[in-house]
N, C-alpha and C positions, 0 to 999 in steps of 0.2 A: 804742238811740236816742243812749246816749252818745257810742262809736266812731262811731256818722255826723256826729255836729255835729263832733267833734275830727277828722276827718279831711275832712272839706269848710273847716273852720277852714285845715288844712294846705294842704290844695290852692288855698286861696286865694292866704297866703301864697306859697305857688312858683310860681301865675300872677302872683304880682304884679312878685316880684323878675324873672323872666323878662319881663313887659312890659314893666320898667324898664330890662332889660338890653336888649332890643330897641329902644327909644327911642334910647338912647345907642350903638347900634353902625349907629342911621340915622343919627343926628348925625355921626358919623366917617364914612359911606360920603357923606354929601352933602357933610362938607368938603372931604375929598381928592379928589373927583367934582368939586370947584366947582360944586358948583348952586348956582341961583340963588338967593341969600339972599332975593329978596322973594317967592320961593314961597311962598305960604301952609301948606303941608306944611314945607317946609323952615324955614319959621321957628319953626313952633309945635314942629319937634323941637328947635330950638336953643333956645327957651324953657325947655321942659322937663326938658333934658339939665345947664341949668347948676343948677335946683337939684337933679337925681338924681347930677348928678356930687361933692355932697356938698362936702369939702373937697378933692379930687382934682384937679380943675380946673386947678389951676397946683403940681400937687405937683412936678413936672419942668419943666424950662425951656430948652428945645433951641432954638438958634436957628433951625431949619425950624416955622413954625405947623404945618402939618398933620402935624409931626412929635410936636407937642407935644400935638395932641387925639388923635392916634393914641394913645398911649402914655397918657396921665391920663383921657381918658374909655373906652379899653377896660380901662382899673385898676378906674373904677367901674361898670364892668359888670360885671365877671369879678368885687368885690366882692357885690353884687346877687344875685348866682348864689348865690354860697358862703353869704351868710347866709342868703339867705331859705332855703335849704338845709338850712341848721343849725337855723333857726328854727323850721322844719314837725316837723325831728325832735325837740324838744324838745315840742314842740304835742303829738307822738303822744304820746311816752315818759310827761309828767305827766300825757295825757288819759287816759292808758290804753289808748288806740288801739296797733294793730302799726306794726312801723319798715316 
């Protein structure tokens, strides 16, 4: 019973950073796409996106905008990834669940 709760606990965590990471890689295809910001879809990923994109958001500062959300919001996605990554594997290793 214990390896299922620690390993559905993991699998949480990796659906989650994965949906965070997928938020943020709509936000970069609707910026460079130019969609239309008063999309309802498109807004509520730019919502979402600035506070998943953590402190990353203006960690680089290129003079092209869409150069500048390419680059700092696919940092925090590709962030997103790697911890909830790391995070699941530590979930297993102290639950006692398998890597």
């Amino acid at each position: 019973m214990r390896e299922r709760a620690v390993g559905l606990l993991a699998g949480i965590v990796r659906w989650a950073g994965l949906i965070f990471a997928l938020i943020l890689v709509g936000h970069i295809i609707f910026v460079i796409g130019e969609a239309n910001p008063d999309n309802s879809i498109v807004s509520w990923a730019a919502d979402w996106s600035e506070g998943l994109a953590l402190g990353f958001h203006d960690l680089f500062q290129p003079t092209d905008p869409k150069l500048s959300v390419l680059i700092n919001y696919g940092i925090a996605a590709i962030f997103w990834l790697v911890v909830s990554s790391i995070v699941a594997k530590v979930i297993r290793r102290v639950g006692g669940g398998s890597v």
